[in-house]
C-alpha positions in Angstrom: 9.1 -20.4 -18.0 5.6 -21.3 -16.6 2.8 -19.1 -16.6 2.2 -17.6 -13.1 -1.5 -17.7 -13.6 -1.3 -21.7 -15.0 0.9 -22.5 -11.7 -1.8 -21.0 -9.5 -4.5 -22.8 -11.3 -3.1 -25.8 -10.7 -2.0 -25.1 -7.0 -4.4 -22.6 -5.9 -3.3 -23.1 -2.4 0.3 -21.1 -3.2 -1.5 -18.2 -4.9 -0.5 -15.9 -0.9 3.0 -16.7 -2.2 2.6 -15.9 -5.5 0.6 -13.1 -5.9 -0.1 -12.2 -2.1 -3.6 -12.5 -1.6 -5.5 -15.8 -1.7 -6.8 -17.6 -4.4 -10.6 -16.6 -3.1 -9.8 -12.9 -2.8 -8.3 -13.2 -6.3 -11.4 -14.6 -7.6 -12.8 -11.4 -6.4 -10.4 -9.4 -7.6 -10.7 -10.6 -10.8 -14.7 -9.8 -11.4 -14.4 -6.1 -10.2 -11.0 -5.3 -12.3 -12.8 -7.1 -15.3 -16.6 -4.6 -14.7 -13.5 -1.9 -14.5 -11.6 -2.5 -17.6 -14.9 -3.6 -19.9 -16.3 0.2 -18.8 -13.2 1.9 -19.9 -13.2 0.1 -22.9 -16.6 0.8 -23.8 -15.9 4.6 -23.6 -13.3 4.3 -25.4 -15.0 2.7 -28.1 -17.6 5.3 -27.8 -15.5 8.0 -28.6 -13.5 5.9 -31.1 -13.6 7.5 -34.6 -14.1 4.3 -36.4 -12.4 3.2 -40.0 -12.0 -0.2 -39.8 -15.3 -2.7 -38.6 -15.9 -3.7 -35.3 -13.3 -6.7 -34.1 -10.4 -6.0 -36.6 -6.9 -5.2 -35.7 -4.4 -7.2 -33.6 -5.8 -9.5 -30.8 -4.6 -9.4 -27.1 -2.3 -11.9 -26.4 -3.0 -12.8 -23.0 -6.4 -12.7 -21.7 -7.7 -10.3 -19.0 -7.0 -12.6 -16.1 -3.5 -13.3 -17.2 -3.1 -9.3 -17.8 -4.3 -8.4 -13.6 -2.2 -11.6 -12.9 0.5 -10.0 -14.0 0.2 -6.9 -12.6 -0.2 -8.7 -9.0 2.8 -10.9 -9.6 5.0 -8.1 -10.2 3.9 -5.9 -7.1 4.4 -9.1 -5.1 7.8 -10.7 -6.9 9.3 -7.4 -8.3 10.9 -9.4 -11.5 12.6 -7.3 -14.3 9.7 -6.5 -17.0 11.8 -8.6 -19.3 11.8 -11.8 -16.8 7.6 -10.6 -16.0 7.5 -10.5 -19.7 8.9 -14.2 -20.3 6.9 -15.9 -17.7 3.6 -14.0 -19.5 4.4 -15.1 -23.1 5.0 -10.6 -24.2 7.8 -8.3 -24.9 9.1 -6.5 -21.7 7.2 -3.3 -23.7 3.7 -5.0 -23.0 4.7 -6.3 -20.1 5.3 -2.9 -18.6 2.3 -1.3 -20.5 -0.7 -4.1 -19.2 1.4 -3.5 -15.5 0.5 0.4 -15.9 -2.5 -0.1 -17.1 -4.0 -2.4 -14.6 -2.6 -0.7 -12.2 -4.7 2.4 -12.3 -8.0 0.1 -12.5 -6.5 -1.9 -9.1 -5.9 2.0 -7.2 -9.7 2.5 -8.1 -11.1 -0.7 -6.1 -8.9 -1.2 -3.8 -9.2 2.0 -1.0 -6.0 1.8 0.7 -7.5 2.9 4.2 -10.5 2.9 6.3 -10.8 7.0 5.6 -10.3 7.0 1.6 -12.7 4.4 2.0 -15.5 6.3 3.6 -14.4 9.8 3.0 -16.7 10.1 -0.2 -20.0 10.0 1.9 -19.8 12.7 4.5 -22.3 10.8 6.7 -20.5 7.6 6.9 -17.1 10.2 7.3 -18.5 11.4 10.4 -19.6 8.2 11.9 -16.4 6.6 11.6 -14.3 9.6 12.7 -16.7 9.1 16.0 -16.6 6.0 16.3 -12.6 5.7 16.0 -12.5 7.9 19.1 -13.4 4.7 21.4 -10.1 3.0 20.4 -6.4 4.4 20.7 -4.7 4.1 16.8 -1.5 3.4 17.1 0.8 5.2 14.3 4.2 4.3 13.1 6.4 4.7 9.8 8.7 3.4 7.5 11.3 4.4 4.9 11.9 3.1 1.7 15.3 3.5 -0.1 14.2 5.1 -3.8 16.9 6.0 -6.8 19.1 9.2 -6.3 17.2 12.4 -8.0 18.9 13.4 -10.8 19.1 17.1 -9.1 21.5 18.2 -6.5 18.7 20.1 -4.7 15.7 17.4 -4.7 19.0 14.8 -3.5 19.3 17.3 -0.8 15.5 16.8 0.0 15.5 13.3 0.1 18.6 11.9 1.5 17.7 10.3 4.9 20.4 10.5 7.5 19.3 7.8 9.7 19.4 5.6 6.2 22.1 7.1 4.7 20.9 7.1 1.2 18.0 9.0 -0.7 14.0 7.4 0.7 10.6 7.9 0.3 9.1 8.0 4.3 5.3 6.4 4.4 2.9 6.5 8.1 0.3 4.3 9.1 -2.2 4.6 11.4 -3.6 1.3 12.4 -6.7 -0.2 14.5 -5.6 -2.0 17.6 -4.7 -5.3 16.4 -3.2 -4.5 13.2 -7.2 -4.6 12.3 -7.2 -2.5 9.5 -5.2 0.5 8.1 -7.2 3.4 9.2 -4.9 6.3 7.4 -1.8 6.0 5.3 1.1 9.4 4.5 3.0 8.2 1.1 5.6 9.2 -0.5 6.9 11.9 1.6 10.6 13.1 1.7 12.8 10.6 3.7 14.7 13.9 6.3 11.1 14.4 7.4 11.0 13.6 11.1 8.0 11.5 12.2 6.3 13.7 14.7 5.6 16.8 12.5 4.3 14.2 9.4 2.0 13.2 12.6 0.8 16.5 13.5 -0.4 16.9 9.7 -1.9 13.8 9.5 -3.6 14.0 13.2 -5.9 16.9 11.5 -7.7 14.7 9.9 -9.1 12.8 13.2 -10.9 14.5 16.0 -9.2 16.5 18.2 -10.0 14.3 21.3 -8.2 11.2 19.4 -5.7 9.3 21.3 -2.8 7.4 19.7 0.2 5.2 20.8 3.4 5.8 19.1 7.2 5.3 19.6 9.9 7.9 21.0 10.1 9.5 17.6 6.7 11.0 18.4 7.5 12.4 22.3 6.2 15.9 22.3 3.0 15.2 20.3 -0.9 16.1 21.6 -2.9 12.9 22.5 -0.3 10.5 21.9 1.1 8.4 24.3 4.6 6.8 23.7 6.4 5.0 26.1 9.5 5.8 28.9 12.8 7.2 27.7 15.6 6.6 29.7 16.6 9.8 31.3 20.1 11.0 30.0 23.0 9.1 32.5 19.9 7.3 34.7 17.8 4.3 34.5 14.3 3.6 34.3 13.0 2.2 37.5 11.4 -1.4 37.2 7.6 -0.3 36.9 8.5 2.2 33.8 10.1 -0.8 32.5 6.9 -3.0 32.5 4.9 -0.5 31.6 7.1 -0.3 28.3 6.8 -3.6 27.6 3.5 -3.9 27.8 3.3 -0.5 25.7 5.4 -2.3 23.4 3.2 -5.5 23.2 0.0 -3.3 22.5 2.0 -1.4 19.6 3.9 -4.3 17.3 0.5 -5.0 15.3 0.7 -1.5 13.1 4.6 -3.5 12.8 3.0 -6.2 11.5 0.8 -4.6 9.1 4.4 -2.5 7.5 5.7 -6.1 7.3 3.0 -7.1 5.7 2.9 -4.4 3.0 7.2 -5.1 2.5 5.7 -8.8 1.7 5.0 -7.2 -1.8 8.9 -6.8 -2.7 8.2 -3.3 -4.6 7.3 -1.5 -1.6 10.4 -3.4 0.3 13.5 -2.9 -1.8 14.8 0.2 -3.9 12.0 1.8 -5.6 12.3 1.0 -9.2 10.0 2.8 -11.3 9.5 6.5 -12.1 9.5 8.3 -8.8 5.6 10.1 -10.1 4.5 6.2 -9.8 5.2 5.6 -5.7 2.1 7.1 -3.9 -0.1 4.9 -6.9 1.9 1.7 -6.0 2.4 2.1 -2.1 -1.6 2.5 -2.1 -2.6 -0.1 -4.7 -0.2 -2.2 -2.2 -2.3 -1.0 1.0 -5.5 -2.2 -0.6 -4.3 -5.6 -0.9 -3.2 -5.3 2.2 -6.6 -4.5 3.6 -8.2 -7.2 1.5 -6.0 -9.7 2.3 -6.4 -9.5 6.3 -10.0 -9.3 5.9 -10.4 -5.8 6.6 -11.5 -4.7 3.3 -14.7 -6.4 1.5 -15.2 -6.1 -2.5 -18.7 -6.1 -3.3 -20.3 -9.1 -4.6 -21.5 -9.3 -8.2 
C-alpha cells in the first residue's frame, strides 16, 4: 500500500484530493504543526524525570511530516485506523494515537472562524463585530448522523425526526460569498430546531446585525428569509423572483457545508467517541478557512 505522503510528493498537484488542502498550504501547515509539536515536546522533556541518557529508547517510526499527513488523510478519506495504519507503515494502535495527538496541535492553529480567530484581542473583537455590520451573514445548518447513545434518555435527546436517526446539528454563519466562516455552533443535539440555535448564536453579533436565512428561521430578529407559500394559495410572480434571487444570494454558506462534507469524517456517520466531535468539526473548519484563502498562517 503506498505511502500517502510518498504519492503526494511525487504528484503534488493531487494533494486537494488527498488530503484536502493544497500542496502549498500543506507546506504551511507543516512548519507551524512542527514549532507546535517541538514546544510540547520540549516541556515535556523539561519535566521528564530522567533515568536513561538523552536519545535512548525506541525511535518514531514515521517522521513528523508523515505523522500530520496522517492525521489530514484520515479527516479527509475516513479509512479504518487499521487500513490508515497500513498505508503509514504502524499498528492501527499508533495509527489512532499520532491521529489524536496531532489533532489537538492542528485545533490550536487552525481557528475555525473569523470570531475564535479574533476573539482573544478585545480590540480587534470590536472592530470586526463593527465592521461585519456593513454586510448581511447569511446562516444555515447541517446535521450529521452520529452512533446511537448507549442511554435511552441521551437517544431521546438526539434522535432527529426530520433524519430519522440519532445526529449531531452544526450552524454556520458565512460572509457573503462563502468568503469566510464568520461563526460556527458544533455538536448540538440533532431535535434542536434551527431558529432558537440562531437566537443563541445571534448574541454574539451586534444587535443591529442583519442576516439571510431559510424558512426554518421565519420568526427571527434581523433576519430576512424568503416567501412562504401561504397555506392553499400561491405566491404571486414578483415574490417568486424575489425568492430566487434570495436564493442565489444564499447558496454560497451551501457551498462552504459542502465544502467542510469534502473531509468524509464530518460527512458520514460520526465514528469516533462522541467527546471527540466539536474538536474534529472545528479542526475541519480551519482547513476549510485555509483552504479558500480566508485563513492566513503566519510565515516563519
Amino acid at each position: 500500500m503506498k505511502n500517502p505522503l510518498h504519492y503526494i510528493q511525487e504528484y503534488p498537484q493531487r494533494t486537494k484530493q488527498i488530503l484536502g488542502i493544497s500542496n502549498e498550504q500543506f507546506q504551511e501547515l507543516l512548519n507551524q504543526a512542527e514549532i507546535h509539536h517541538n514546544k510540547i515536546q520540549a516541556e515535556i522533556e523539561r519535566k521528564k524525570i530522567r533515568i536513561n541518557e538523552k536519545g535512548g529508547g525506541r525511535k518514531p517510526k514515521l517522521e513528523v511530516k508523515e505523522e500530520i499527513c496522517l492525521c489530514l488523510f484520515y479527516l479527509r478519506q475516513m479509512p479504518t485506523f487499521e487500513v490508515l495504519g497500513l498505508h503509514f507503515g504502524v499498528s492501527k494502535t499508533e495509527a489512532n494515537d499520532t491521529f489524536h495527538y496531532w489533532l489537538k496541535i492542528l485545533r490550536n492553529i487552525l481557528p475555525a472562524s473569523l470570531i475564535e480567530e479574533v476573539e482573544k484581542h478585545d480590540s480587534d473583537y470590536a472592530t470586526a463585530i463593527e465592521l461585519l455590520r456593513e454586510f448581511q451573514l447569511i446562516v444555515d445548518s447541517m446535521e450529521q448522523p452520529r452512533e446511537r447513545p448507549s442511554s435511552h434518555e441521551e437517544q431521546k435527546k438526539y434522535f432527529s425526526g426530520k433524519k430519522k436517526q440519532h445526529t449531531f446539528k452544526n450552524q454556520f454563519i458565512v460572509l457573503p460569498y462563502g468568503k469566510d466562516i464568520v461563526d460556527v455552533e458544533v455538536g448540538k443535539k440533532g431535535p434542536r430546531s434551527d431558529i432558537s440555535l440562531f437566537c443563541e448564536q445571534q448574541e454574539k453579533f451586534d444587535s443591529d446585525q442583519m442576516f439571510e436565512g431559510d424558512k426554518a428561521y421565519q420568526g427571527g430578529e434581523n433576519i430576512k428569509t424568503p416567501y412562504k407559500k401561504p397555506r392553499k394559495g400561491e405566491l404571486n410572480a414578483q415574490q417568486k423572483a424575489e425568492n430566487k434571487e434570495f436564493s442565489s444570494k444564499r447558496i454560497f454558506v451551501e457551498h462552504i457545508i459542502r465544502v467542510v462534507k469534502i473531509f468524509q469524517i464530518a460527512r458520514k456517520k460520526f465514528p469516533l467517541n462522541s467527546r471527540t466531535y466539536e474538536q474534529v468539526i472545528l479542526t475541519i473548519c480551519g482547513l476549510v478557512r485555509l483552504r479558500i484563502g480566508a485563513l492566513i498562517l503566519p510565515s516563519l
